[in-house]
VOGU-3710 file (C-alpha; in Angstrom, 3 decimals, decimal comma):
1> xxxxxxxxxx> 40,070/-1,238/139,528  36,727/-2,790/140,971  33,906/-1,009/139,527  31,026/0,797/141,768  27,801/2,353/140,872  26,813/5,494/142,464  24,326/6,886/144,753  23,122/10,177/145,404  20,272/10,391/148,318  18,120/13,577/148,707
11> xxxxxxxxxx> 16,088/11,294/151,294  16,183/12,160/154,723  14,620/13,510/157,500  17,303/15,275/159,597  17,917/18,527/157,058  15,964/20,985/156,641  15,928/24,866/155,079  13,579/26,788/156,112  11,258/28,526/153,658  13,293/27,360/150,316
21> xxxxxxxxxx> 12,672/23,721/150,961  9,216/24,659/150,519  9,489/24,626/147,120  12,847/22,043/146,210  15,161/19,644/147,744  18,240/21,159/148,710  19,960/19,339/145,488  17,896/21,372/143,327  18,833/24,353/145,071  20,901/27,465/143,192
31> xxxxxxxxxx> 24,386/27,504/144,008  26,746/30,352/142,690  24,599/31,648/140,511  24,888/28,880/137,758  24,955/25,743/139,629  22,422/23,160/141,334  23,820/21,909/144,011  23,567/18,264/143,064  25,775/19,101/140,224  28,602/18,638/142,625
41> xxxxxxxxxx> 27,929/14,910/143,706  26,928/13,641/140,387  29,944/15,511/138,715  32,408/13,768/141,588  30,772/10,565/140,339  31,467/11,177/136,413  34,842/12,677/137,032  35,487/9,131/138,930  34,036/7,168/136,007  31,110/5,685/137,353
51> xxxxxxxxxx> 28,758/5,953/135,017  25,760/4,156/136,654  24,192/6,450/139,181  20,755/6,413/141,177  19,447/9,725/142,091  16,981/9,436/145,211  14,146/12,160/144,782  12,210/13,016/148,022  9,990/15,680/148,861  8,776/18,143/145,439
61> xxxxxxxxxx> 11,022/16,500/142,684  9,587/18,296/139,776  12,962/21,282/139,613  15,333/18,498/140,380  14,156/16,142/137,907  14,218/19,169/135,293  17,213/20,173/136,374  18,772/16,310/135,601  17,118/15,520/132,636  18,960/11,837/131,236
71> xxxxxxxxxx> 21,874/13,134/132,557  23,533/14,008/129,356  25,297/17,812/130,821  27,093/15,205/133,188  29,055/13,525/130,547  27,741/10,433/131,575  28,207/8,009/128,482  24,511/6,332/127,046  25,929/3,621/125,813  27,462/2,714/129,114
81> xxxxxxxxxx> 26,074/4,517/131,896  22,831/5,788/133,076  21,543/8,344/135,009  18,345/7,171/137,050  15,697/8,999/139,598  13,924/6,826/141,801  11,207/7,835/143,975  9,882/7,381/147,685  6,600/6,547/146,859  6,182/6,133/150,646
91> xxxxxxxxxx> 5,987/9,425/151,877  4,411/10,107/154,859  3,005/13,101/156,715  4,558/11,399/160,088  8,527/12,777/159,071  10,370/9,566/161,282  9,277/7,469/159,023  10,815/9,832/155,578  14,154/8,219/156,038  16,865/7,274/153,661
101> xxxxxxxxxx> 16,192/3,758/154,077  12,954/3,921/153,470  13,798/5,093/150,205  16,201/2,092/149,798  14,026/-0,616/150,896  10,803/0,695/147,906  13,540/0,914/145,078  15,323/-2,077/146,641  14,879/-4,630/142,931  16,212/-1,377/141,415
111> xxxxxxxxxx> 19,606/-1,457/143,791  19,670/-5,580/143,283  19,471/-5,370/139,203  22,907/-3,064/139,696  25,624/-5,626/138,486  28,708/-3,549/140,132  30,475/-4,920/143,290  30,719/-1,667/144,698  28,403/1,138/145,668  29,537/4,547/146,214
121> xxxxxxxxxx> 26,857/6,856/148,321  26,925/10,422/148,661  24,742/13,326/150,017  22,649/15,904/148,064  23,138/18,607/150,992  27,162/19,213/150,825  29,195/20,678/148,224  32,957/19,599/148,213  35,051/17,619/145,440  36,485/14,056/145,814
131> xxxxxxxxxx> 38,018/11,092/143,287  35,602/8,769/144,303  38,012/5,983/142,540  41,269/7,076/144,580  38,237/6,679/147,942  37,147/2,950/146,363  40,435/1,846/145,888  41,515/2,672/149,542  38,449/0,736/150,683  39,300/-2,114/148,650
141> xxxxxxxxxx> 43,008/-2,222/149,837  42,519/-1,753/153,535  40,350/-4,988/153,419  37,154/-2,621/155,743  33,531/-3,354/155,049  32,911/-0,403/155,039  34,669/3,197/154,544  32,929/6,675/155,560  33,872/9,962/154,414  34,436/12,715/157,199
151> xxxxxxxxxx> 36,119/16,019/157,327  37,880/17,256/160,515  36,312/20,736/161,736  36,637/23,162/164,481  33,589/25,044/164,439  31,355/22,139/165,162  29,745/23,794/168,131  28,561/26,570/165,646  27,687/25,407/162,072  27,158/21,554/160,630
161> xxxxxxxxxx> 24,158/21,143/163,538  22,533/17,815/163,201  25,256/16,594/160,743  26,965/13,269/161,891  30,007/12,957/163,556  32,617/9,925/163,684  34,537/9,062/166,863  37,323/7,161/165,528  40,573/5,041/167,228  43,868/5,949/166,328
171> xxxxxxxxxx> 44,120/3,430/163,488  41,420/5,666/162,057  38,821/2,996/163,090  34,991/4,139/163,624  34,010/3,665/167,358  30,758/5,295/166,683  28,515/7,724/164,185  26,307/10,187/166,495  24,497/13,115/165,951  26,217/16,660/166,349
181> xxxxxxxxxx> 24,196/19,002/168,467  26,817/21,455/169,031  28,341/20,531/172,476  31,830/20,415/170,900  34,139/22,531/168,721  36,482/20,018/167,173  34,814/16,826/165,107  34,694/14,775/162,516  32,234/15,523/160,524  30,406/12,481/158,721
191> xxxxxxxxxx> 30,299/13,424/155,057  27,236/11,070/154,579  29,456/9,367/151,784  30,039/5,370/152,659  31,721/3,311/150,046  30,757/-0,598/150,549  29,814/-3,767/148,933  26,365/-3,712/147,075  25,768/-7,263/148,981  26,332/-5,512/152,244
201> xxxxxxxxxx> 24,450/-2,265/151,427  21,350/-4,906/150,954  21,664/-6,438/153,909  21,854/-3,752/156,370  19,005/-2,225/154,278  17,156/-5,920/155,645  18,772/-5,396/159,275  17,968/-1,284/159,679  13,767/-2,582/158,315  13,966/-5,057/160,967
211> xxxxxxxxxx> 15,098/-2,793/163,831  13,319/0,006/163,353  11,140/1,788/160,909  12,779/4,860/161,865  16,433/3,876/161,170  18,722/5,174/159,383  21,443/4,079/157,142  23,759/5,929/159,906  22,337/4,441/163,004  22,449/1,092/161,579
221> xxxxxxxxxx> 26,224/1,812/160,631  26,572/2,837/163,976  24,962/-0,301/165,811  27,223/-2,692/163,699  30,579/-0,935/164,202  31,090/-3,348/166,480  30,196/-6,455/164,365  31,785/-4,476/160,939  35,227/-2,998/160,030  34,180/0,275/159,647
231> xxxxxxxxxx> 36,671/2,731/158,754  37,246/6,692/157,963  38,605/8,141/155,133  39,585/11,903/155,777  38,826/14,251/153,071  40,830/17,457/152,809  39,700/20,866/150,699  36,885/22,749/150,636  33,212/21,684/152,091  30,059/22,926/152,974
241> xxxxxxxxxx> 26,973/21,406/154,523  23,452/22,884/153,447  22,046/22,262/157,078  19,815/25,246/157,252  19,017/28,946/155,491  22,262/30,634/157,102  24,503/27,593/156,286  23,226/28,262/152,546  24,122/31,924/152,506  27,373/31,529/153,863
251> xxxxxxxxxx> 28,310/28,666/151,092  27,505/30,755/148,526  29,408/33,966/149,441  31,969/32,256/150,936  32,825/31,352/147,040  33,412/34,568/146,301  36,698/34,280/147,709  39,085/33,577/144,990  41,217/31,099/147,502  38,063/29,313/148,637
261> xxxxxxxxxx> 36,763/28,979/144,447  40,338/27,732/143,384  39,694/24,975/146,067  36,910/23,800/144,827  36,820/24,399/141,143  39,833/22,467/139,476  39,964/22,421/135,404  41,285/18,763/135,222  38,024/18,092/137,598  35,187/19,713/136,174
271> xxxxxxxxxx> 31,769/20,235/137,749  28,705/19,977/135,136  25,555/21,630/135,019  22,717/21,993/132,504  23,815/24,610/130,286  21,536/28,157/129,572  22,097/29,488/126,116  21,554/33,149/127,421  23,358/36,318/125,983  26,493/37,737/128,217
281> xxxxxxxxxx> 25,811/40,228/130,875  25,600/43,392/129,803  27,066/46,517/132,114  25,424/49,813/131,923  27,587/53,382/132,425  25,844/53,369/135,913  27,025/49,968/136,649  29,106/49,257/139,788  30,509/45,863/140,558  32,901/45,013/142,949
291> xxxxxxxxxx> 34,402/41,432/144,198  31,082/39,424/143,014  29,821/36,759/141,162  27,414/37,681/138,015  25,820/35,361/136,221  25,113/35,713/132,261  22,048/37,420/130,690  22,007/39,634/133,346  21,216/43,359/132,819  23,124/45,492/135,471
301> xxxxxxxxxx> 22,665/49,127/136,011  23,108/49,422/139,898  25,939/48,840/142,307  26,627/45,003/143,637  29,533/44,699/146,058  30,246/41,141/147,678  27,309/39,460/146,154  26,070/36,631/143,694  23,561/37,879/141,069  21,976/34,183/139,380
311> xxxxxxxxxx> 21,305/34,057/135,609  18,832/36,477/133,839  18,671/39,319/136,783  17,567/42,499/135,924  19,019/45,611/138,121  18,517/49,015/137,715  19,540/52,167/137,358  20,480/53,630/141,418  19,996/49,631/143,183  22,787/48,458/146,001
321> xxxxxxxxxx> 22,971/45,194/146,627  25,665/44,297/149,225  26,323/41,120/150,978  23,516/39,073/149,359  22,226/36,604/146,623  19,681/36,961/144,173  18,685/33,893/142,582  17,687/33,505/138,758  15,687/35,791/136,956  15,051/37,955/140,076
331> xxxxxxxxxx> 13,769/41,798/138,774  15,005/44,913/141,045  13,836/48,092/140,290  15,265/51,083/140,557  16,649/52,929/143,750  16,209/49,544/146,039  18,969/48,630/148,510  19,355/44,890/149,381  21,918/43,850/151,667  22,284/40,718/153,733
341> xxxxxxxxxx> 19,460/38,920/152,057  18,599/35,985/149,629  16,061/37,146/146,923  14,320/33,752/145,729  13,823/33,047/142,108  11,717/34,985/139,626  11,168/37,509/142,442  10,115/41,110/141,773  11,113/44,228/143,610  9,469/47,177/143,325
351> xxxxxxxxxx> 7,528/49,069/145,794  10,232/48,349/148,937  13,332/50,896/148,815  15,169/48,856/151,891  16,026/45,381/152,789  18,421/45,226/154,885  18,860/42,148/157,414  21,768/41,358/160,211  24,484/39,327/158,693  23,883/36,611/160,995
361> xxxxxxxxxx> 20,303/35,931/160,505  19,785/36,706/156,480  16,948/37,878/155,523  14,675/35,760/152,737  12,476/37,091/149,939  10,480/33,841/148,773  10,462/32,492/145,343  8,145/34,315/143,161  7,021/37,336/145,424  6,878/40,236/144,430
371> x> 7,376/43,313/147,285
//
């Protein structure tokens, strides 16, 4: 099978969570309690055997870049493979110009030196599972220039707000990539994953510069749809797109469901992550826990109910937590109840004895406060 090297991009301009991002890129970002959620992309990669992947860093790098390390917890072979971060040196305070290929075009020797036909490029921002090979060997058999990944959804008008969207002919032909802004229920949702040639990737790289400084590798898809055969490939199982704060909360809780895990989590397709050599949770006589997710080296004392408790929490004695998730090494003293909210990382709560936010707009305690 023809060989590809990977790409994951956490450039971009058109995604943003509000308060977290603050601090990470969304790839960096805790997902269920153990995960980052750029383990998903780079594990789709490994499970696919490409072994030669470019990581795009954008806006504070320092967590994801610890997080990735040489890439070794992705089973990524050394001797063949290699897990790189490139940076936009670039960055701007003006935001139009902080797009993806903007990144390209500064790292562009580093895309060139690649000696794979193929390049595979996928999103930081959404969490689903595919066999990139089965994807590049459809794109190599249907003869297309190029093939983008979309998922068919029905709450478009709702959720997956300034996501793409294909409109597509009935031989499954791209017409056009726009820009959902919630006018329409039903769509294809663009998975920001394109599978093409590394010569062609170049060169609309050259032809988006040339256009505009504010194009993206999307809009420059779209404007040579005509020219191109562009093509989509539908992907079917679970996914979620990171688009904002609420999209975030409801990805992680909707996990909890064991139909909605099963889809996503497959033994024969596993999803890496840097490991934590912690001690197992340990559960106190006071210790209530119903249909949640608990990470390990957690102490519990308190009650959790439909929640995800991150690595190294500490909750005590008389604490409810319902409907929420509390992010690594979070502290909750006793007699506090949480519920609808995201507690960030290393957070401390002791003086409050409510938080309690309307399901649809979460509440947020940020990273490192302490209430």
């Amino acid at each position: 099978m023809a060989k590809a090297f990977g790409i994951v991009n956490t450039s971009g301009n058109h995604i943003w969570v509000e308060g977290m991002q603050d601090y990470r890129p969304i790839g960096a970002f805790s997902f269920l309690g153990r995960y980052r959620v750029i383990d998903f992309p780079i594990s789709n990669m490994s499970n696919s055997g490409i072994e030669r992947i470019q990581v795009f860093a954008g806006n504070n790098p320092r967590s994801l870049i610890e997080h990735l390390g040489i890439g070794r917890h992705y089973d990524i072979n050394s001797k063949t493979g290699k897990l790189q971060v490139l940076f936009a040196e670039g960055h701007t305070r003006n935001d139009i110009y902080n797009t993806d290929i903007a990144a390209f075009w500064e790292n562009l020797d580093s895309i060139q030196k690649m000696k794979e036909e193929y390049v595979v490029i996928a999103p930081s921002y959404m969490i689903y599972t595919m066999d990139f090979d089965a994807l590049l060997k459809h794109h190599v058999e249907s003869g297309s220039d190029v093939t983008l990944l979309y998922h068919s959804v029905k709450d478009a008008n709702i959720n997956y707000l300034n996501c793409n969207f294909l409109t597509l002919n009935r031989q499954n032909g791209v017409l056009s990539v726009a820009t959902n802004r919630g006018s329409e229920a039903e769509r294809e949702i663009f998975m920001d994953t394109y599978v093409m040639k590394k010569q062609l990737f170049v060169e609309l790289i050259h032809k988006a510069r040339e256009l505009s400084s504010m194009y993206t590798l999307a809009q420059v898809i779209n404007i040579e749809c005509e020219e191109l055969d562009v093509r989509g490939y539908q992907h079917k199982g679970y996914f979620a797109a990171i688009t904002n704060f609420k999209s975030y909360y409801d990805a992680n809780l909707s996990l909890i469901k064991y139909e909605d895990t099963k889809d996503l989590f497959n033994e024969e397709w596993p999803i890496y992550t840097r490991t934590n050599d912690s001690c197992p949770t340990q559960y106190y006589e006071s210790a209530d826990v119903k249909q949640s997710v608990v990470s390990n080296g957690c102490i519990i004392e308190g009650t959790i109910e439909n929640s995800i408790i991150g690595r190294g929490c500490v909750i005590k004695k008389g604490v409810v937590i319902k409907n929420s998730l509390i992010l690594p090494e979070s502290y909750i003293e006793e007699g506090i109840h949480v519920e609808n909210y995201v507690v960030g990382k290393h957070s401390k709560l002791l003086h409050c004895k409510e938080l309690v936010a309307d399901a649809e707009t979460p509440g947020y305690v940020r990273r490192g406060d302490t209430l």
